[in-house]
C-alpha positions in Angstrom: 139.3 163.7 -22.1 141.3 162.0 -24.6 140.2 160.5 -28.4 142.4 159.2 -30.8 141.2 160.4 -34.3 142.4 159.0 -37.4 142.2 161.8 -41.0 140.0 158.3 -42.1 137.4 158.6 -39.4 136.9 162.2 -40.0 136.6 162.3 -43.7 133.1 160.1 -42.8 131.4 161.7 -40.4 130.1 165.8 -39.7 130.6 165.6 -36.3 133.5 167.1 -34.4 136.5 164.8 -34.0 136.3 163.6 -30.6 132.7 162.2 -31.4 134.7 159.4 -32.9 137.1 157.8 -30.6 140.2 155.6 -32.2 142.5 153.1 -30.6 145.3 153.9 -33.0 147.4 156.8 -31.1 149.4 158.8 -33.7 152.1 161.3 -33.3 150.2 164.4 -32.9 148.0 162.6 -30.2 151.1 161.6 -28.0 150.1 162.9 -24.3 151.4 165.6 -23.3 154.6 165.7 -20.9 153.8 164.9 -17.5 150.7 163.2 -18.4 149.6 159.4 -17.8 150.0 157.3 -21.1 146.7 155.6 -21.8 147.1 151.8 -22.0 146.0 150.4 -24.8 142.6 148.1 -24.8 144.7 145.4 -26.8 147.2 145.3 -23.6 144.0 145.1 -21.0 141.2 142.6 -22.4 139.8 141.9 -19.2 139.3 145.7 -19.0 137.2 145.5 -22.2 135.7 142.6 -21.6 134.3 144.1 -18.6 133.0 147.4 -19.8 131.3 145.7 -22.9 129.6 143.5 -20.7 128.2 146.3 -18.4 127.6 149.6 -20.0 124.7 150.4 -17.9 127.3 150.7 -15.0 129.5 153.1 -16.7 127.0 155.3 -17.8 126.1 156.5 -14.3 129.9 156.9 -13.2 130.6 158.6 -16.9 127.5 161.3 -15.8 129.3 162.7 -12.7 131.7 165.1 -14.2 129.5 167.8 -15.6 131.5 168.9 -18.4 131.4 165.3 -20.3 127.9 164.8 -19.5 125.8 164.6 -22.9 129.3 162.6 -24.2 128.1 160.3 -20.9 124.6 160.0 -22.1 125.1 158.0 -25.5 124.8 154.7 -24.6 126.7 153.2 -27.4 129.9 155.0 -26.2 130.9 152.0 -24.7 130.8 150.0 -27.8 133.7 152.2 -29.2 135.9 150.4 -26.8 135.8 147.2 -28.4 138.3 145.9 -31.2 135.2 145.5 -33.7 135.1 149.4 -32.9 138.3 149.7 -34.2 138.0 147.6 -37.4 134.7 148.7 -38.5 134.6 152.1 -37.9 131.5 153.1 -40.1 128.5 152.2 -37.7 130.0 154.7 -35.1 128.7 157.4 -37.2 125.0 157.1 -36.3 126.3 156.6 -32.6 128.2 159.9 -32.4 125.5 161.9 -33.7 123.2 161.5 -31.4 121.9 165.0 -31.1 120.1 165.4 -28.0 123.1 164.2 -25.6 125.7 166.1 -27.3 123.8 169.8 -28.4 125.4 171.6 -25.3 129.0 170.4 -25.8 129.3 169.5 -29.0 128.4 173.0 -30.2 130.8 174.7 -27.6 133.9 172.3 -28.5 133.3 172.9 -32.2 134.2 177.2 -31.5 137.1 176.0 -28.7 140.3 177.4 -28.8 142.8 175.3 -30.0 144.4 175.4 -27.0 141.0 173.7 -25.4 141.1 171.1 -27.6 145.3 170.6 -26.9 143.4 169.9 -23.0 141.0 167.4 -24.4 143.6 165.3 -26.2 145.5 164.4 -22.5 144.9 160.9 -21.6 143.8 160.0 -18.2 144.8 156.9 -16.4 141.4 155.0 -16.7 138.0 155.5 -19.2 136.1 156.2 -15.5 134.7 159.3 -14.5 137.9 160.6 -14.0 138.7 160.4 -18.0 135.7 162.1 -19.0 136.2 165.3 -16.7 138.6 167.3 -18.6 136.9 170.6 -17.5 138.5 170.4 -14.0 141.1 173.2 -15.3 138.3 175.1 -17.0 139.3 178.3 -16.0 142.4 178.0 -17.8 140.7 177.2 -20.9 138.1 179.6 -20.8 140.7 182.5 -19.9 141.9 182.0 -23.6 138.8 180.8 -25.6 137.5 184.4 -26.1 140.8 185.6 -27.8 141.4 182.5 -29.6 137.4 181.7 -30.7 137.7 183.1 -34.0 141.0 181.0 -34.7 139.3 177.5 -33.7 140.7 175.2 -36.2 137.9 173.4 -39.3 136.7 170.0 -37.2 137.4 168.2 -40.8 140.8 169.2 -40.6 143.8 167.4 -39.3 145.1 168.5 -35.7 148.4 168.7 -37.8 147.2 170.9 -40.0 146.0 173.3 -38.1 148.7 175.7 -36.3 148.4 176.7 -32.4 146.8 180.5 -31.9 148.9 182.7 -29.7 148.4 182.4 -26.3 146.8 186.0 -24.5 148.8 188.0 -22.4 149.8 186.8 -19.3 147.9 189.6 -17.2 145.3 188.8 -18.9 145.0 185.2 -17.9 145.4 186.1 -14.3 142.6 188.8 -14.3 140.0 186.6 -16.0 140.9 183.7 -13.4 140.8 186.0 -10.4 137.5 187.4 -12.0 135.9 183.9 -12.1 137.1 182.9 -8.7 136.2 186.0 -6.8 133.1 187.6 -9.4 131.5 189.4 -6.3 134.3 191.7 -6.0 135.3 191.8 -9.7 132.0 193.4 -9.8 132.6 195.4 -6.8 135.7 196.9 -8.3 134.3 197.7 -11.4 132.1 199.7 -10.6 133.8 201.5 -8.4 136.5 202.2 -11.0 133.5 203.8 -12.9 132.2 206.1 -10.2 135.7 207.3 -9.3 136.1 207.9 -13.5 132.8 209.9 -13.1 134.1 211.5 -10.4 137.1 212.5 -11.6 135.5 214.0 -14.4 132.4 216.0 -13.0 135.0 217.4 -10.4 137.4 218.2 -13.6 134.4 219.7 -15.6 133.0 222.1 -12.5 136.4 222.5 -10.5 136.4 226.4 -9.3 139.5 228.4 -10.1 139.3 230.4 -6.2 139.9 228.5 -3.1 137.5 230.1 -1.3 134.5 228.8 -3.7 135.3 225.3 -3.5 132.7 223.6 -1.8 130.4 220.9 -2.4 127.9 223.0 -4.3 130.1 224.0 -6.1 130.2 220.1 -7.5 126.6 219.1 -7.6 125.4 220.5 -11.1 124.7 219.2 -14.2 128.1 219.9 -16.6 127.3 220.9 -20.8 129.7 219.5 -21.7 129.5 216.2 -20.0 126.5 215.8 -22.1 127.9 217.2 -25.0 131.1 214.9 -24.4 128.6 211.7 -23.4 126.2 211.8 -27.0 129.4 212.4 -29.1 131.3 209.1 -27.7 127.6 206.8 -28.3 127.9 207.2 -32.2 131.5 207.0 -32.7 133.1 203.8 -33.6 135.5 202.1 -31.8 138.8 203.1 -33.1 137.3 206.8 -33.3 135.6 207.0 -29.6 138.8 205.6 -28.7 140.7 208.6 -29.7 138.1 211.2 -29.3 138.2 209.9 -25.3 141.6 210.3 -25.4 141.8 213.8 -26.6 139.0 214.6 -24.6 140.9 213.7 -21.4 144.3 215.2 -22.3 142.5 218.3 -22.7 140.7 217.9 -19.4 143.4 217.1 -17.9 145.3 219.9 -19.0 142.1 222.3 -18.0 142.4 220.8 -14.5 146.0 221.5 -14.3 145.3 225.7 -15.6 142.7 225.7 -13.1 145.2 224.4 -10.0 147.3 227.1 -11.2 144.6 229.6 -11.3 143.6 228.6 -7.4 147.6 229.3 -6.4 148.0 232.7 -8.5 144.8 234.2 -6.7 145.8 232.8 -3.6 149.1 234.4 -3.9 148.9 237.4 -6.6 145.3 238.0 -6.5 144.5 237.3 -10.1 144.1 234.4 -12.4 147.3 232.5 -14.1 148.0 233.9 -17.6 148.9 231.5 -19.8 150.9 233.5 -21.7 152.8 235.7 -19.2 153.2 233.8 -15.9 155.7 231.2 -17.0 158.5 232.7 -16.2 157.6 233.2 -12.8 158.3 229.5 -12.1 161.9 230.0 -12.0 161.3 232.6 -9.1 159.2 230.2 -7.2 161.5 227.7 -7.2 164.5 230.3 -6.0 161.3 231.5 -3.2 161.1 227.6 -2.6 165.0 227.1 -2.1 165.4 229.9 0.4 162.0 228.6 1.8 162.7 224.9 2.5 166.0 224.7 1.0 167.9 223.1 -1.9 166.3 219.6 -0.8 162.8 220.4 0.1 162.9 222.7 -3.3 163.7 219.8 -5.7 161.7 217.7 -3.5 158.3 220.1 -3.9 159.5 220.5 -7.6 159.0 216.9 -8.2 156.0 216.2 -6.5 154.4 218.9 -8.8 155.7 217.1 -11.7 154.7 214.0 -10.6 150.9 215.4 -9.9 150.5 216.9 -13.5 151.4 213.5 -14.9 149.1 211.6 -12.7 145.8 214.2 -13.5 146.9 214.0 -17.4 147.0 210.0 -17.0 143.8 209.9 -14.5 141.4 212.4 -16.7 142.2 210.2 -20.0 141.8 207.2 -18.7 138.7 208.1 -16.7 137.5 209.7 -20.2 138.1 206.7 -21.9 136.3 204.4 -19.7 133.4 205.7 -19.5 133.5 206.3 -23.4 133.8 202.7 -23.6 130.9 201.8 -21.0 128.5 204.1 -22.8 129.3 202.2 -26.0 128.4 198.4 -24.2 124.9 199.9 -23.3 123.9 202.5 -26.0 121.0 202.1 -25.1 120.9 202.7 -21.1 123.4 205.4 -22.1 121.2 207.3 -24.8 118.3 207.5 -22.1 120.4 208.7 -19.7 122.1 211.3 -21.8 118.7 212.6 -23.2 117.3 212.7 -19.4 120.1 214.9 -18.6 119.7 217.1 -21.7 116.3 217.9 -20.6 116.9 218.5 -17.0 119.8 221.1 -18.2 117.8 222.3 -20.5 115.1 223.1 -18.1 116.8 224.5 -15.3 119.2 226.7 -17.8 115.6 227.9 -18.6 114.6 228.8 -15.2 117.6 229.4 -13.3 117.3 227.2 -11.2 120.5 227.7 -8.8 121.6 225.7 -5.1 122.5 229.3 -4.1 123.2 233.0 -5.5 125.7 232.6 -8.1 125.7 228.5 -8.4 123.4 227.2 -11.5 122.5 224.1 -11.4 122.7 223.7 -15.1 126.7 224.4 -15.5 128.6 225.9 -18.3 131.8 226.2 -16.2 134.0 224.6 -18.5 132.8 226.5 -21.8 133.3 229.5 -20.3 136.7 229.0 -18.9 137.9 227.9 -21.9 136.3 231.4 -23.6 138.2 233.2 -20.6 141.3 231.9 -21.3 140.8 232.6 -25.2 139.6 236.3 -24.5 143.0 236.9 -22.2 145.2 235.7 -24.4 144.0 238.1 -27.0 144.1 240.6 -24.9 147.2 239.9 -23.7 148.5 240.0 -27.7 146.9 243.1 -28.0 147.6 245.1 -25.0 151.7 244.5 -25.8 150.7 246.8 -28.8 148.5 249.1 -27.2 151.3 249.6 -24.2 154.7 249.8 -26.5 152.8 253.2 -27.6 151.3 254.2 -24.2 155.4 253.8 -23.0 156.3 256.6 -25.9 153.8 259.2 -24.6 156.0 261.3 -21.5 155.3 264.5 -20.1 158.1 265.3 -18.5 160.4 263.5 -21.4 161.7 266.6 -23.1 161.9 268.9 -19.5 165.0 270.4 -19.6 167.3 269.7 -16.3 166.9 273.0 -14.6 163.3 272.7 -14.5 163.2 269.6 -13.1 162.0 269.6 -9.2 163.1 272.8 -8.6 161.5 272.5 -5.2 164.2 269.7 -4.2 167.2 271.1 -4.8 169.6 270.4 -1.9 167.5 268.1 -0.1 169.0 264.2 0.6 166.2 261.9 -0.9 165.4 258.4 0.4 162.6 256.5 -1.7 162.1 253.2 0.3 160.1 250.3 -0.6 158.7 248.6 2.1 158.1 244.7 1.0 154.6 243.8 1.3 153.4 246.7 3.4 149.8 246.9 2.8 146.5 248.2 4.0 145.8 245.5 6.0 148.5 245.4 7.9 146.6 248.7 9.2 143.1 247.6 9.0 142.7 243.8 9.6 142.0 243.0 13.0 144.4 240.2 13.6 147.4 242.7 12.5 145.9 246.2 12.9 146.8 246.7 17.0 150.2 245.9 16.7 151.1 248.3 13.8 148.6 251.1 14.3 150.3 251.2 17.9 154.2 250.8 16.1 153.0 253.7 14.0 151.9 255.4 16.5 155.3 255.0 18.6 157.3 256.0 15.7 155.4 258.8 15.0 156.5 260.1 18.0 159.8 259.5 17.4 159.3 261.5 14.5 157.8 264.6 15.9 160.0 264.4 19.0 162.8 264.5 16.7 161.8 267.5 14.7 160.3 265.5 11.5 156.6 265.6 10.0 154.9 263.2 7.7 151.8 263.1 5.9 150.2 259.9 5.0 148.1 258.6 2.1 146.7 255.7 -0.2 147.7 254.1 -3.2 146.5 251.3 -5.4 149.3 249.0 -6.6 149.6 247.0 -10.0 150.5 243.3 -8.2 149.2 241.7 -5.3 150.6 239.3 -3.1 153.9 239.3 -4.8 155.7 240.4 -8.4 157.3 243.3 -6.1 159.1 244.5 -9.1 155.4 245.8 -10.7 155.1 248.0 -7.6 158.5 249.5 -7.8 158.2 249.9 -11.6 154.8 251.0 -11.6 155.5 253.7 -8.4 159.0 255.4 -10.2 157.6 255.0 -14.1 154.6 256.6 -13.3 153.3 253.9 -16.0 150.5 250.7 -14.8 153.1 248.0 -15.1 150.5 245.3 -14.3 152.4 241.8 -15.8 155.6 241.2 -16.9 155.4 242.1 -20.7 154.9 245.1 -19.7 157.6 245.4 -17.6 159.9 243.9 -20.0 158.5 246.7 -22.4 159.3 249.6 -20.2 162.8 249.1 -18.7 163.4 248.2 -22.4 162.8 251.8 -22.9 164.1 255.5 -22.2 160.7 256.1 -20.2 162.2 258.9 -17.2 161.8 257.5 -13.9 161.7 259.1 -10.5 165.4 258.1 -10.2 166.1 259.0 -13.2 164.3 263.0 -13.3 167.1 263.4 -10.0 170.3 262.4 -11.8 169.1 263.9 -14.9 169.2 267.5 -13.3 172.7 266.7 -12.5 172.1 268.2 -8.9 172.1 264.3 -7.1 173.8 261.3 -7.1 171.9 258.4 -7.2 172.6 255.2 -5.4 170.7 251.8 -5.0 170.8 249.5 -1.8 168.6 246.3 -2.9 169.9 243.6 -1.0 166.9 241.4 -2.6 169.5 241.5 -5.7 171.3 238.1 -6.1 172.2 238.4 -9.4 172.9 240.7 -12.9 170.1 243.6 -12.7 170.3 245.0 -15.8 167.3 247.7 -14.8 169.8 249.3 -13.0 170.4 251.8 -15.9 166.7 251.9 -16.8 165.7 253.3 -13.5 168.9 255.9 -13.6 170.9 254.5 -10.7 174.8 255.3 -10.8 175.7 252.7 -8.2 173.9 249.7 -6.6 175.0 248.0 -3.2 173.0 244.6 -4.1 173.4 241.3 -1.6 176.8 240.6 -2.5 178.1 243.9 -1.9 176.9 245.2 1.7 179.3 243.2 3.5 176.9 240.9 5.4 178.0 237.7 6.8 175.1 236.8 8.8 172.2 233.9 8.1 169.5 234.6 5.3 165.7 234.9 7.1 164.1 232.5 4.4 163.9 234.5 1.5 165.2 237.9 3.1 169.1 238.1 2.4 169.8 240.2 5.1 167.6 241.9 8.2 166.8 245.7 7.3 168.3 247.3 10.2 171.5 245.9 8.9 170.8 246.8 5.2 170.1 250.2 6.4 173.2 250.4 8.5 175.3 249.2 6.0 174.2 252.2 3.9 175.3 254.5 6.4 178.2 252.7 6.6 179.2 252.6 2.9 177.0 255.3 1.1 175.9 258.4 3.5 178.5 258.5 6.0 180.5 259.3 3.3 181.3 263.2 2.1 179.8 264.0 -0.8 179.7 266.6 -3.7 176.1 266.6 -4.3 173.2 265.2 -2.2 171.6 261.9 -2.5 169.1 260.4 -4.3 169.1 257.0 -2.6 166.8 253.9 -3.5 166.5 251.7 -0.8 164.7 247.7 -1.1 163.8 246.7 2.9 163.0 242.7 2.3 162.6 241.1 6.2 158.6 241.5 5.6 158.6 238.9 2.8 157.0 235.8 3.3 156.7 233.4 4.8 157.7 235.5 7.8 159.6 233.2 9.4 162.1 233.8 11.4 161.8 237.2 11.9 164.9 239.3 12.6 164.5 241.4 16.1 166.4 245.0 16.9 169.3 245.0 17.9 171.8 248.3 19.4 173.3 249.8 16.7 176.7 249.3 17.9 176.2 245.5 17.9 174.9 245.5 14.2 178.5 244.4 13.1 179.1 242.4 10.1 175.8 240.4 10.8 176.7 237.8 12.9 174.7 238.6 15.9 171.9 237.4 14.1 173.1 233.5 13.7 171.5 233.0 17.3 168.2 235.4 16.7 167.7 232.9 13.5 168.2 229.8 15.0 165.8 230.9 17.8 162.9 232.2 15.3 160.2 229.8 14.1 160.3 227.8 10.6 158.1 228.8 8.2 156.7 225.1 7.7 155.5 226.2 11.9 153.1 229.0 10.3 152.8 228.7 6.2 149.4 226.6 6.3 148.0 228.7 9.1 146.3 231.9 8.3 146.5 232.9 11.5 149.4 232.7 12.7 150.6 233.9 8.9 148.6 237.3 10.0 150.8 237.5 13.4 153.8 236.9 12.2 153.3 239.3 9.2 152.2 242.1 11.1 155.4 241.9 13.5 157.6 241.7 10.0 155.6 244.8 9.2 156.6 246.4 12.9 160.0 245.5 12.7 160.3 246.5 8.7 158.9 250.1 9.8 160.0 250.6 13.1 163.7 249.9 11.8 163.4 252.4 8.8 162.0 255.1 11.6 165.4 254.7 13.9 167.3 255.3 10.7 166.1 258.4 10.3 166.0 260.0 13.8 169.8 258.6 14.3 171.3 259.7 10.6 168.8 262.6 9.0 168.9 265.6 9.3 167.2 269.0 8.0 167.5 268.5 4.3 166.8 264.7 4.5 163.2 263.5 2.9 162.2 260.1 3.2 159.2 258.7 0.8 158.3 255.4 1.9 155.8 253.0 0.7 154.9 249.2 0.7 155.1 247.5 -2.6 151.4 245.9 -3.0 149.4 243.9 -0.1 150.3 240.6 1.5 149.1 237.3 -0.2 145.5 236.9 0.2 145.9 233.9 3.1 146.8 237.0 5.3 145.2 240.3 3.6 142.2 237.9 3.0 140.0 237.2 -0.2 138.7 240.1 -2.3 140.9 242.9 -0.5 141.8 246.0 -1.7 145.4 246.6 -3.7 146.0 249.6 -1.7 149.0 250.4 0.1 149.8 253.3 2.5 152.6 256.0 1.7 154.4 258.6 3.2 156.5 261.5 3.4 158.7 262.3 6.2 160.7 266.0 6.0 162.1 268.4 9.0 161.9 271.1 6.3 158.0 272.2 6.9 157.8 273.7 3.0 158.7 270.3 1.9 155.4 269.3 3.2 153.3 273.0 2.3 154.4 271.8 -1.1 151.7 269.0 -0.9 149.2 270.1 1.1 146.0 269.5 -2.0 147.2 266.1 -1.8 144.6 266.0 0.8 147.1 263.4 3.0 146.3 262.5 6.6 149.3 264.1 9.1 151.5 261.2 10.5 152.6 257.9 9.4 148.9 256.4 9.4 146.6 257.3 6.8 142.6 257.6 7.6 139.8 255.3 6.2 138.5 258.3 4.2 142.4 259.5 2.9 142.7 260.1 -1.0 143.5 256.5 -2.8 145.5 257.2 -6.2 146.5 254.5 -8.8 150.3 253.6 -8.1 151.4 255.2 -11.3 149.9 258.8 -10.7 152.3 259.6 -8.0 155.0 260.2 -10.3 153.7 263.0 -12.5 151.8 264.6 -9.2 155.4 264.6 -7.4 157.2 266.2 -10.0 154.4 268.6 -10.4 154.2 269.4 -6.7 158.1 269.7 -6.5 158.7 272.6 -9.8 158.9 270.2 -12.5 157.0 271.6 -16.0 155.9 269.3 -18.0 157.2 268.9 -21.4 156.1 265.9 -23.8 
């Protein structure tokens, strides 16, 4: 509704301006553009003449719109229209104060936003009920008038003296219109953004760090440090609670991220991530991924990952600071609840009340992850000390050459490293049959052949992967459990298996890794005088996911380039086999020897096999296909040997630590079978304490040793003395 104010009127009267209506339209009360120009009551007398004459009419019609409705209810209002009105403005006064009609609006209008007052100043067409409903565009107004309520201009100032607030955002407009047209589901919405912020939040707090314990116990507990977390944001002040929340939920977030990690490194290594250690193993995942997927699907999986640990860092703070901000609107309802909550922890922490063995009701999950973390990476700090001395100490370091295995001497020595060749392959029912009954067949092959083997246990230093701690572990005869202390030893002189043979100066010593794709500077650590890696076994066949080559042809290229040869001095040869790495798939197949080639046959065997996105998320079909890698890895190696060894070959071969716990299952052993193959029977006499089981399968009850014992009990067995 419009009135036309003059700075006299106001100066005599308390009321707000638009209690005292003027004729005389100034500048500042020009409509707006677009708006209908109010004609004057000098240029329509008839007009005035008739409302004068009949103010009971107008009343009624000035009462419909529901906004102007005290304004309505004076009944002198219609005396303002006349020109005495306008000359003899001083009994209006009494008029306009009529308190009872005007104490709802008159109060609101006097703490408007300037910008509701800009509405009321539009003129309508006519003084009917149409002129006194200004509030039909309410919303609008009352969108702004909470941001601009503190700025409402003096009501005894001029409208030109007071300047225009800052209109609010424009997002802000929209949702406080869409709020007032649709409150039922504003309301909705709300609170369902809280219950997925205290979702997110318990599930943060209590999230397990092993696959296999997630379940929905595991998620209906009482969290510390929820409590904790909930008391501390009720007595901070804004700005504070603010940033507290914040924190809070960066950390969380963070916590939530560790503890993903933690689910993938013990579904895949068997152990926890290390936070200090394992973060250079991302740049071997994403060379696993590429060989995996490929270049695309790599980046692809790369960026999702990225993308994920933004969105739980941006999701745990923001849920944080929500429900901060909720507990501060109601202290009170959030005090109650916080001290219920502290007494119902309280009193279950006292008597143990759990859902089931092993989950507590009243949870201290997160405390104690965070004091897991701490604990390892003090550890991890201290053990780099405690190991650089354990490296120094070596019993065979000063043995002079001829008294070094003694018990060797002549003999053409094969160490191979079977990838991933564990005890389950032998033991889990899914995979057992199929490679107890290869063993068995290539056993045979064995004995009809003239060769024996004894069998036996050891326990490896990784699991699931990190093949590099097997082999280091196995030939150092030093527990090279993370990569520290790998980088410790092979920055050392420590004398490896390889190493005690060329240091006699009786063997050469050779390497065939085609897992190699790229400088190996432990070449010389491990005492290797040449190494065939993938780029230099002549292979121009397809890659089997991450396996460069298939090992028959890795092992017939060594014949090919290394043994066929004639040499001075036997062999000490250290041979890699990779085609039973995961994800075992495609798997290569046998092939006659003479069709081996330079590789190629095996383009059409690979386009034949399956994908590995056709098994990788099934743990069954994972086992299958893992055992027949297993088959093919052994059963390859075996076929070697009968066609190219002889009486003064011995073969040692062993798998490098179990498969990943998808196919060796949760909680298994870290054992992996070993064996040693000979023609010569004293080869074997030589280790008959060891206790081993005869033939290429070890028993259930068999000796298990560490990993890193079999290197000082081999040179023992084979007339090495021991010389720190």
């Amino acid at each position: 509704m419009s009135f036309n104010t003059s700075s006299r009127q106001l100066s005599k009267t308390d009321e707000a301006p638009e209690d005292v209506p003027s004729q005389e339209v100034t500048p500042l009360d020009a409509p707006a553009p677009g708006d209908t120009v109010q004609t004057s009551e000098a240029e329509t007398p008839e007009a005035s003449a008739a409302e004068a004459k009949a103010p009971e009419t107008q009343a009624p019609e000035a009462k419909a719109p529901e906004a102007e409705a005290p304004e309505a209810k004076a009944p002198e209002a219609p005396e303002t229209e006349t020109p005495e009105a306008t000359t003899d403005p001083e009994p209006k006064a009494p008029e306009a104060k009529d308190p009872e009609p005007e104490t709802p609006e008159a109060e609101a209008s006097q703490t408007e936003t300037s910008q509701t007052e800009a509405s009321e100043t539009e003129t309508p067409e006519t003084e009917g009920p149409e002129a006194e409903a200004p509030d039909a565009d309410a919303p609008e107004g009352e969108v702004d008038a909470p941001e601009q309520a503190a700025a409402a201009p003096d009501p005894a100032v001029s409208d030109a003296d007071t300047p225009t607030a800052p209109r609010p955002r424009r997002w802000r407009r929209v949702w406080g219109g869409w709020r007032e047209k649709y409150p039922v589901a504003a309301r909705v919405l709300a609170w369902t953004t809280t219950a997925v912020a205290l979702a997110v939040v318990v599930v943060a707090l209590l999230m397990p760090t092993q696959a296999d314990k997630v379940r929905l116990a595991a998620f209906v507990r009482l969290p510390v440090e929820a409590i904790f977390g909930a008391a501390l944001l009720i007595v901070l002040p804004r700005k504070p609670r603010i940033a507290v929340a914040a924190f809070a939920g960066l950390g969380l977030g963070a916590l939530t991220v560790v503890n993903f990690l933690d689910i993938g490194f013990n579904e895949y290594l068997g152990r926890g991530f290390n936070v200090v250690l394992d973060w250079s193993l991302f740049s071997d995942a994403q060379g696993y991924l590429q060989d995996t997927f490929g270049k695309g699907g790599a980046l692809g999986i790369a960026a999702l990952a990225v993308t994920l640990v933004i969105a739980v860092l941006a999701l745990t703070t923001m849920s944080v600071i929500r429900l901060g901000n909720l507990a501060a609107r109601h202290t009170e309802t959030a005090t109650r609840t916080t001290l219920v909550l502290a007494i119902a922890w309280v009193t279950c922490a006292a008597l143990g009340v759990q859902y089931a063995a092993g989950i507590p009701i009243a949870s201290e999950h997160t405390m104690q992850a965070l004091q897991f973390k701490a604990e390892q990476v003090q550890r991890t700090l201290q053990d780099e000390a405690e190991f650089a001395k354990i490296a120094k100490k070596d019993n065979f370091a000063n043995t002079p050459p001829d008294q070094l295995l003694t018990g060797l001497r002549g003999k053409d020595m094969m160490i191979t490293f079977i990838e991933s060749y564990g005890r389950s392959a032998i033991e889990d029912p899914v995979m057992a049959p199929g490679v107890d009954a290869t063993l068995t067949a290539e056993n045979k092959k064995l004995t009809d052949a003239g060769f024996a083997a004894k069998s036996g246990w050891l326990t490896s230093a990784t699991y699931g992967g990190s093949s590099w701690l097997g082999h280091s572990t196995f030939m150092s005869g030093l527990w090279i459990s993370n990569q520290q202390r790998y980088r410790t030893v092979t920055a050392g002189e420590r004398l490896t298996l390889p190493g005690a043979f060329r240091k006699t100066g009786a063997w050469d010593t050779v390497g065939v890794m085609p897992g190699v794709q790229k400088a190996w500077p432990e070449q010389n650590f491990y005492g290797i005088d040449k190494l065939y890696d993938s780029h230099k076994l002549g292979y121009k066949g397809p890659k089997f996911s991450w396996s460069t080559m298939p090992d028959q042809y890795a092992l017939t290229a060594f014949e090919r380039l290394v043994h066929s040869k004639k040499h001075d001095k036997p062999l000490m040869s250290t041979i890699i086999l990779t085609s039973s790495h995961q994800p075992w798939a495609p798997i290569p197949e046998l092939v006659p020897q003479d069709q081996v080639g330079d590789g190629s046959i095996y383009n059409a065997i690979e386009k034949a096999g399956k994908k590995p996105a056709d098994i990788i998320t099934d743990s069954t079909k994972s086992k299958q296909e893992y055992g027949k890698s297993i088959q093919y890895s052994v059963s390859s190696l075996i076929n070697y040997l009968v066609k190219y060894g002889n009486k003064n070959t011995v073969l040692i071969f062993l798998g490098d630590h179990q498969p990943i716990a998808r196919v060796s299952g949760n909680h298994a052993s870290r054992d992996v079978p070993v064996s040693i193959v000979a023609k010569d029977p004293k080869v074997l006499d030589k280790i008959a304490a060891w206790n081993w089981a005869d033939g290429l399968q070890p028993k259930q009850d068999t000796p298990v040793w560490k990993m890193n014992a079999f290197r000082d009990r081999f040179l023992t067995a084979y007339g090495s003395t021991p010389a720190p």
